[in-house]
C-alpha positions in Angstrom: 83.9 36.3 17.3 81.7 39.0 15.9 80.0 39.8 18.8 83.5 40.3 20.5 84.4 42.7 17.8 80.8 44.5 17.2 79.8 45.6 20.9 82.6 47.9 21.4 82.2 48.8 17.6 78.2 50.1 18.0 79.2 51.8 21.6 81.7 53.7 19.7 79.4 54.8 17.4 76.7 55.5 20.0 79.1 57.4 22.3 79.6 59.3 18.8 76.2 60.5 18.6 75.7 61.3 22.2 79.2 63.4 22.4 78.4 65.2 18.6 74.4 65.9 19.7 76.0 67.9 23.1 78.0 70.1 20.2 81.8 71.2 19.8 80.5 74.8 20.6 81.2 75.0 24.7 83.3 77.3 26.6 87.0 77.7 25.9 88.4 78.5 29.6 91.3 78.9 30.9 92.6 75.5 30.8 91.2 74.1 27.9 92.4 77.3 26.5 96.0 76.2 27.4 95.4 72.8 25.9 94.8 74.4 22.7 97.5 76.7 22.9 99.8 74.2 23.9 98.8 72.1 20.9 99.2 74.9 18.7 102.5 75.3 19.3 103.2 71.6 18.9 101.3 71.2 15.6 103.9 74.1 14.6 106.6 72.4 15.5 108.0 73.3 18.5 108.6 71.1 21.5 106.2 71.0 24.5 107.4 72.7 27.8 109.5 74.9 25.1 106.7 78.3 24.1 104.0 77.4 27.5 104.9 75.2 30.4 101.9 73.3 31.4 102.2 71.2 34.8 100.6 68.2 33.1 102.8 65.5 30.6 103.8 66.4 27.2 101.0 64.4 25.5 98.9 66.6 26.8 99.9 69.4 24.4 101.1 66.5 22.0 98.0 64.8 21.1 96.0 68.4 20.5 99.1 69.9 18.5 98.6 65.9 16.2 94.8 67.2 15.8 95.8 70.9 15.3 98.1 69.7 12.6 95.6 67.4 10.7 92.7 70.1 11.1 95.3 72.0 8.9 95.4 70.1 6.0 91.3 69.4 6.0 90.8 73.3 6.7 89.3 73.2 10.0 90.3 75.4 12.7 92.6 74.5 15.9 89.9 74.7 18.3 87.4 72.3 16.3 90.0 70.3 15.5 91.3 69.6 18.8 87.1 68.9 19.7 86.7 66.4 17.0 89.9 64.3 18.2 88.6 64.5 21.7 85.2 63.6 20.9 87.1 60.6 18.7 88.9 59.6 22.0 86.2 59.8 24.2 84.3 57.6 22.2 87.1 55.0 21.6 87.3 55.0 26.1 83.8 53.9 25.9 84.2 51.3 23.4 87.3 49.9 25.4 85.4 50.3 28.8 82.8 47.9 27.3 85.8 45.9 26.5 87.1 45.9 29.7 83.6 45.2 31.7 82.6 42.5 29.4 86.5 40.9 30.4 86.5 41.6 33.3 83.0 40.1 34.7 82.4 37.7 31.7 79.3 39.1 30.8 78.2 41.2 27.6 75.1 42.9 29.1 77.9 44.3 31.7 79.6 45.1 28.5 77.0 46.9 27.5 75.9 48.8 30.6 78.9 49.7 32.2 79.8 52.2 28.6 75.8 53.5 28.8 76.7 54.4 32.6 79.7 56.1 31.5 77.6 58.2 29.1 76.1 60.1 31.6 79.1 61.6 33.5 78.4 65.6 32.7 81.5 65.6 33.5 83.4 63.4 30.8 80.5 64.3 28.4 81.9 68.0 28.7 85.7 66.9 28.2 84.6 64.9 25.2 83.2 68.0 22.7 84.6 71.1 24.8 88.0 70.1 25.3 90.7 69.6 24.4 91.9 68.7 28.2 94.8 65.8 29.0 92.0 63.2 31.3 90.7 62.7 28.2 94.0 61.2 26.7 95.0 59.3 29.7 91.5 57.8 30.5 91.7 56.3 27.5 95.3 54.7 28.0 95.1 53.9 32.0 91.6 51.5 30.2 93.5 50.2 27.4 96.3 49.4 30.1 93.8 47.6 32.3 92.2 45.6 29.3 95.9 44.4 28.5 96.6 43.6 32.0 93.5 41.4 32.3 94.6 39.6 29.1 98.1 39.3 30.2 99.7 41.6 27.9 102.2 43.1 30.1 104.5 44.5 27.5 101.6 46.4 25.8 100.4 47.1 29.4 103.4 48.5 30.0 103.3 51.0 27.5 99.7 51.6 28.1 100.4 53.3 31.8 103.9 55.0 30.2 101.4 56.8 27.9 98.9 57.7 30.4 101.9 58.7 32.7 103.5 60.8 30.1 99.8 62.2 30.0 99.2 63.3 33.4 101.9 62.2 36.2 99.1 60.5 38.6 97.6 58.1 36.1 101.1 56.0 37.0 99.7 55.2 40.3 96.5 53.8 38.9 98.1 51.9 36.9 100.9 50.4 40.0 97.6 49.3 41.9 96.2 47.7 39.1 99.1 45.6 38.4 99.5 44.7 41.8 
């Protein structure tokens, strides 16, 4: 039982390090720019779609504006703030994507390589400390759907995809062809 809980626990922590040594100092474009922006005007109150219209789900300006609003009250600025969440999340897909390999082929070691593979998408690794950006977000709830599904958890399952739908319209297709 303690290894079942402590693998995904130290490649949390791992995925941490290796997201916080890449540094929360990147590029703000365009769209990340929108993100935080978005989020801003959530953490302020007002409803998404409402002040910007981004082509994305609600979440997606949700869960920045929920970072936004807690970097208030620990005096951190909105962009940080939104980077620190992100960095948070991306670490918590790689703990539940050793969850989900070590499930899924009944092996730890795959447990713990398929997360260490994960690490190196540039990609992902630049979504994790530059964003904020909505993959991040529904990444992390299209895995958590897939872990429930494999353990027969369809109600939770359920909700899983509806969050990663409400984050970005396509993950609801991933999550249809899993369940099939």
């Amino acid at each position: 039982r303690p290894r079942r809980v402590g693998d995904p626990v130290l490649v949390g922590l791992v995925a941490l390090v290796v997201y916080g040594l890449h540094g929360f100092d990147g590029l703000l474009d365009r769209d990340l720019g929108m993100f935080v922006y978005g989020g801003e005007h959530v953490a302020h109150g007002t409803s998404p779609y409402v002040a910007i219209f981004n082509t994305v789900g609600p979440l997606a300006d949700a869960v920045p504006g929920l970072a936004i609003w807690l970097g208030h009250f620990a005096g951190v600025g909105p962009i940080l703030s939104a980077r620190l969440l992100f960095t948070v999340l991306s670490a918590a897909c790689c703990s539940l994507l050793c969850v989900l390999a070590r499930d899924a082929l009944g092996s730890r070691t795959a447990g713990l390589v398929a997360p260490a593979v994960f690490l190196t998408f540039e990609g992902f690794l630049s979504l994790a400390s530059d964003g904020p950006r909505e993959k991040t977000t529904m990444v992390l709830f299209v895995l958590a759907c897939l872990v429930l599904l494999g353990r027969r958890k369809w109600m939770w399952a359920g909700v899983c995809a509806a969050l990663a739908t409400l984050t970005w319209q396509p993950a609801l297709a991933v999550a249809v062809v899993a369940l099939v």
